[in-house]
C-alpha positions as a Markdown table, in Angstrom:
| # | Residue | x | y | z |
|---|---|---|---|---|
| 1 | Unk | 0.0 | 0.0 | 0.0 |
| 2 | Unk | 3.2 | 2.3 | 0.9 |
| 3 | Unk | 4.4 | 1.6 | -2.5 |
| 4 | Unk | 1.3 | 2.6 | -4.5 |
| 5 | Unk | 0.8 | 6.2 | -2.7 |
| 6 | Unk | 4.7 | 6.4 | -3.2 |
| 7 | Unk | 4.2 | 5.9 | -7.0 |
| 8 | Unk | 1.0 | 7.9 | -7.1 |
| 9 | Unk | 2.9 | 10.9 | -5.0 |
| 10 | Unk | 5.6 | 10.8 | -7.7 |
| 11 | Unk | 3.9 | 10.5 | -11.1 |
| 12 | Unk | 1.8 | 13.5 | -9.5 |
| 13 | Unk | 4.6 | 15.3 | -9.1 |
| 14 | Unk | 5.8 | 14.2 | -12.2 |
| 15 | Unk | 2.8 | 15.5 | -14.5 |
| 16 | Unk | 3.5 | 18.8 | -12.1 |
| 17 | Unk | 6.8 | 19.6 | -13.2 |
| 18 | Unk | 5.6 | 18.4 | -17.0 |
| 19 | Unk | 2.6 | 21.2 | -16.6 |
| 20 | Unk | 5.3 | 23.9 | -15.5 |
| 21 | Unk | 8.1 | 23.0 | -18.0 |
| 22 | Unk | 5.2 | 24.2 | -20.3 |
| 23 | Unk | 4.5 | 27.0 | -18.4 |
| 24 | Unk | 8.5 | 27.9 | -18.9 |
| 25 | Unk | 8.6 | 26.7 | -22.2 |
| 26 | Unk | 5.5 | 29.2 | -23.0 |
| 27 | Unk | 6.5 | 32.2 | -21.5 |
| 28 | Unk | 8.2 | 35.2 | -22.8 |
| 29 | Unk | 10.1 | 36.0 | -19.5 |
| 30 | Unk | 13.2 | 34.3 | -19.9 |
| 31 | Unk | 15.5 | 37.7 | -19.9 |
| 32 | Unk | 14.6 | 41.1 | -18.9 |
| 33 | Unk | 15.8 | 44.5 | -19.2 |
| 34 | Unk | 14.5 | 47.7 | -17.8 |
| 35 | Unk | 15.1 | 50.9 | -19.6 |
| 36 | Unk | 14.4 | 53.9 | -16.8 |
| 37 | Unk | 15.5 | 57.5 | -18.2 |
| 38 | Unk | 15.4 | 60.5 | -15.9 |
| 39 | Unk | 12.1 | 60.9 | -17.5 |
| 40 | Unk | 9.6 | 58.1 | -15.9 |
| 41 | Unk | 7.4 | 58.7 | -19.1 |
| 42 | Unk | 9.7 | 57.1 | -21.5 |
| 43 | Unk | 10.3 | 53.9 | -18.7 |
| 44 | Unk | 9.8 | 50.7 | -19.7 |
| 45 | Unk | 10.7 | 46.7 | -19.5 |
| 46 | Unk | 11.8 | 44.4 | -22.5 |
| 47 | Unk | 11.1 | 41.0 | -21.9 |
| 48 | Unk | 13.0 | 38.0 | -23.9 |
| 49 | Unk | 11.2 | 34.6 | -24.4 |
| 50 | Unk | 12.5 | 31.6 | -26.8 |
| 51 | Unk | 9.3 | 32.2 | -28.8 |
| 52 | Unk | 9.0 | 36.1 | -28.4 |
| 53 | Unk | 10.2 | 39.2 | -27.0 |
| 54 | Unk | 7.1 | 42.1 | -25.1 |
| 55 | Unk | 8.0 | 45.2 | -24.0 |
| 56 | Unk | 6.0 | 46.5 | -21.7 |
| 57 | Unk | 5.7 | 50.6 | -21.8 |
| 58 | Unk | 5.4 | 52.6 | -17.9 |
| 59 | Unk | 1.7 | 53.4 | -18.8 |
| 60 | Unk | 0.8 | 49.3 | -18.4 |
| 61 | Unk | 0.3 | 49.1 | -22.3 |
| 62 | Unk | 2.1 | 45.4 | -23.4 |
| 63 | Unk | 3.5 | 44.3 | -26.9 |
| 64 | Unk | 4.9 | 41.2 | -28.0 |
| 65 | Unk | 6.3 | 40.4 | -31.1 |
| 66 | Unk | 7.3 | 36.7 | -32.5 |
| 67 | Unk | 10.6 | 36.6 | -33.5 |
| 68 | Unk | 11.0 | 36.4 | -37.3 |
| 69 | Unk | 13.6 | 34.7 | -38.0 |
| 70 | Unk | 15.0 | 31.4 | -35.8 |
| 71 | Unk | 18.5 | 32.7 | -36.7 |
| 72 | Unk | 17.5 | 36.2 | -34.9 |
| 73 | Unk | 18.1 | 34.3 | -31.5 |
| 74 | Unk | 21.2 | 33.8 | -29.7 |
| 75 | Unk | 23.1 | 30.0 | -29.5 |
| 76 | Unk | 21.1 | 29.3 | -25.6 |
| 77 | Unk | 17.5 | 30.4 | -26.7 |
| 78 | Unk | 17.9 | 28.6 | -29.9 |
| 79 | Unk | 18.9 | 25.6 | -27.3 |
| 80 | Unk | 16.2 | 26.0 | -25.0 |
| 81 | Unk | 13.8 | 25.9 | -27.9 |
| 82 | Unk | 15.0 | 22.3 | -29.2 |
| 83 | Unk | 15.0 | 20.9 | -25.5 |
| 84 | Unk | 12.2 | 22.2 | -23.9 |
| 85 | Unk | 10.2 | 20.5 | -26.6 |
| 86 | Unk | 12.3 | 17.6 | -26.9 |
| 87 | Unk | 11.5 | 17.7 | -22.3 |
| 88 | Unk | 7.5 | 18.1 | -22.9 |
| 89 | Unk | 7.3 | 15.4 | -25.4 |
| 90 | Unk | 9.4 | 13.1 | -22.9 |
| 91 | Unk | 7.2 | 14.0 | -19.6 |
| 92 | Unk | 4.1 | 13.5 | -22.5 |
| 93 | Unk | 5.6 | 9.8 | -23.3 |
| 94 | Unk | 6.7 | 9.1 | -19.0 |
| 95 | Unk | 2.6 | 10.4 | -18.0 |
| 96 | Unk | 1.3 | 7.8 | -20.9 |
| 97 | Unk | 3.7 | 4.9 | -19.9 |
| 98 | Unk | 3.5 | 5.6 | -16.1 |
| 99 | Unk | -0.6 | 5.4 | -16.8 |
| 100 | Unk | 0.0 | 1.9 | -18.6 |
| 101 | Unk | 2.2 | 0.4 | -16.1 |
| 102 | Unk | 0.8 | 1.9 | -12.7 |
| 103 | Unk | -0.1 | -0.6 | -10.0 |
| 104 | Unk | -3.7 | 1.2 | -9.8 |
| 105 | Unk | -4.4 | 0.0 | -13.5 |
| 106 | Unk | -4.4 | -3.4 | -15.2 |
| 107 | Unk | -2.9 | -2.9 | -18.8 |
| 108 | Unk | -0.4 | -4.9 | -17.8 |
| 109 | Unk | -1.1 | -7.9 | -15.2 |
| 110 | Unk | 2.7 | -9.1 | -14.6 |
| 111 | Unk | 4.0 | -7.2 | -11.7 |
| 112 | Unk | 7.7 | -7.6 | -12.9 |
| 113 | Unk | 6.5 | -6.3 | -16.8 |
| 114 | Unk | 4.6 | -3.4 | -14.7 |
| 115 | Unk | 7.9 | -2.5 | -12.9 |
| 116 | Unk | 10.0 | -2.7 | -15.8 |
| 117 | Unk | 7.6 | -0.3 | -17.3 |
| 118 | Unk | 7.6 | 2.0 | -14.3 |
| 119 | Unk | 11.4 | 2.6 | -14.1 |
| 120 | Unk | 11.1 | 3.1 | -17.9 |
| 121 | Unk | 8.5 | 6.1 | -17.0 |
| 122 | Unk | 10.6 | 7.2 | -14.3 |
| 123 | Unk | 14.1 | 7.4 | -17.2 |
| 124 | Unk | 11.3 | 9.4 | -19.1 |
| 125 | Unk | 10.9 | 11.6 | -16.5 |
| 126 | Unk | 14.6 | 12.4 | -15.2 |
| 127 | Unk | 15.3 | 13.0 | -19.2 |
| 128 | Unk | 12.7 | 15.6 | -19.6 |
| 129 | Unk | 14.1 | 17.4 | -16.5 |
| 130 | Unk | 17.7 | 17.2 | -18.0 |
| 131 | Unk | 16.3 | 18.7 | -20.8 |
| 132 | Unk | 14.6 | 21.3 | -19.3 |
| 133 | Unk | 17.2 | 22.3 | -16.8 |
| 134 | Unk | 20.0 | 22.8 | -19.5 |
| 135 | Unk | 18.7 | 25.6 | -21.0 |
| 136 | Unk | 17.3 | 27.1 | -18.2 |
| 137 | Unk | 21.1 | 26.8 | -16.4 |
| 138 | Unk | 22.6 | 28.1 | -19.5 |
| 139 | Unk | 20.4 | 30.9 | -20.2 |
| 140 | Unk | 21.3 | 31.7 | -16.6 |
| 141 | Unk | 24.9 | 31.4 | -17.5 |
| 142 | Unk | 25.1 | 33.6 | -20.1 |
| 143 | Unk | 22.5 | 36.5 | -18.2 |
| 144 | Unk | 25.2 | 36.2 | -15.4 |
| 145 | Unk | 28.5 | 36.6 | -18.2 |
| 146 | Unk | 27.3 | 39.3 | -19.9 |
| 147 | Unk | 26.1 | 41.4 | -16.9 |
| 148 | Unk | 29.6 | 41.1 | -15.4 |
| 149 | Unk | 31.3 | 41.6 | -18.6 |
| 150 | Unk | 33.4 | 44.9 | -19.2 |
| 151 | Unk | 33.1 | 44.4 | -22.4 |
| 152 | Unk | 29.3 | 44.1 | -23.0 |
| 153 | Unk | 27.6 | 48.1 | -23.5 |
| 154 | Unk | 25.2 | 48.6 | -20.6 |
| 155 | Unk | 22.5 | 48.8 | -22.9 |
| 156 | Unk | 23.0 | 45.0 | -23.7 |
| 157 | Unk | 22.8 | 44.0 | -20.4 |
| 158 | Unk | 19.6 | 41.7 | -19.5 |
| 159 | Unk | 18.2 | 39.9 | -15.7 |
| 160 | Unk | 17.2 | 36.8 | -15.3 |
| 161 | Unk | 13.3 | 37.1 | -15.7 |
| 162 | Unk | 11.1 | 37.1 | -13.5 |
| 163 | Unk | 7.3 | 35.7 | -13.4 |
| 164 | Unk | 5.7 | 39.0 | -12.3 |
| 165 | Unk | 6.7 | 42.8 | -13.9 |
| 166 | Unk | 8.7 | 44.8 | -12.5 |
| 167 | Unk | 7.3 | 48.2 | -11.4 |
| 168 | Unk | 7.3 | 51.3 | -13.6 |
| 169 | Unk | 4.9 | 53.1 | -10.7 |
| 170 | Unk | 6.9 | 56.7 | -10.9 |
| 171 | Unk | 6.4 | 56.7 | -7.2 |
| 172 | Unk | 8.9 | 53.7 | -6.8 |
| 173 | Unk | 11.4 | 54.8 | -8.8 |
| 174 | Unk | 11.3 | 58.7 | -7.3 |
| 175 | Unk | 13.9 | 58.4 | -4.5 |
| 176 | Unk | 16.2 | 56.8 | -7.5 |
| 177 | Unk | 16.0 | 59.4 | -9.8 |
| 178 | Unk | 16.1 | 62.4 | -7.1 |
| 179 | Unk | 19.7 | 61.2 | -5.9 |
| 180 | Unk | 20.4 | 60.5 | -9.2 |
| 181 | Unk | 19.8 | 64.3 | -9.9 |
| 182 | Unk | 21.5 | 65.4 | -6.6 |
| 183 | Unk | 24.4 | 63.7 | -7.3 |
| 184 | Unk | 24.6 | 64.9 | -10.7 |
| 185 | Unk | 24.4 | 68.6 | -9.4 |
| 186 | Unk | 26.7 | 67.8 | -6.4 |
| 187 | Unk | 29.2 | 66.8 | -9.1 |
| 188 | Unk | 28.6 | 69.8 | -11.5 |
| 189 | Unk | 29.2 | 71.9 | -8.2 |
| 190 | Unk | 32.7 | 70.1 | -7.8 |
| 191 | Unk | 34.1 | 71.1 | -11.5 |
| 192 | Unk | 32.8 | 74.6 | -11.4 |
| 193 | Unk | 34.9 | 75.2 | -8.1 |
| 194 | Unk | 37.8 | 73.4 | -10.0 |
| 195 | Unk | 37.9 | 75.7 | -13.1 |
């Protein structure tokens, strides 16, 4: 009885992390960059997916746009693309085989045939997690590179994404933008003296 909520509990959590490799594989928040001016009007966030990029402008408006050309893409979202359909398609194949060799069903009457067939759902299942954490990791990697690199204009320079938007509320970014501006003057003060 142990063993059969054991195998329940796991191809549960199993079709869970299936649903939400989806849910990563779907959304366009894989990179994100926030363009804030001194003028909070012209704020606004540019999110990167592997299918397509949204920016989304400081009055709330959204646009996304598919990408148009695969080759458009760098080397990791081109990756991710491949294996987290290649991971879907494997947690799609573990559910299905899990379903046929589950103690709870009888598609297959042998218990040695239906553990066989278990561990076999269970390699599916690891696989499509491999899958779907290498492009995840090296997305990651390659957000974390560039953001340290000298090299790479500040403009270029994306976060890891995140699953809610960041604020553009003019209010959170005030306190920002008035030492910002009292720095700047504090420094303008410093050359004139100088001259």
């Amino acid at each position: 009885m142990a063993s059969l909520a054991l195998e329940v509990l796991g191809v549960t959590l199993a079709a869970l992390g299936w649903t939400l490799a989806i849910v990563a594989c779907a959304l366009p928040m894989w990179r994100v960059t926030a363009f804030i001016g001194v003028n909070i009007v012209t704020a606004q966030v540019a999110w990167e997916g592997i299918w397509m990029s949204c920016v989304v402008q400081s009055t709330g408006q959204m646009q996304c746009k598919v990408y148009d050309s695969m080759l458009a893409l760098p080397q990791d979202l081109q990756a991710a693309r491949a294996l987290c359909i290649i991971s879907i398609v494997l947690g799609v194949l573990g559910i299905l085989v899990s379903t046929v060799g589950a103690k709870c069903t009888n598609c297959i009457e042998e218990k040695g045939a239906k553990a066989r067939v278990m561990i076999a759902a269970g390699i599916s299942f690891i696989c499509a997690a491999l899958m779907q954490l290498v492009p995840v990791c090296w997305s990651a990697h390659t957000i974390i590179s560039d953001f340290y690199n000298p090299m790479v204009m500040e403009a270029q320079k994306r976060e890891i994404g995140t699953l809610h938007p960041p604020t553009l509320d003019p209010s959170a970014h005030k306190e920002k933008l008035h030492k910002k501006t009292v720095g700047e003057r504090k420094k303008v003060g410093r050359n004139v003296g100088k001259e």
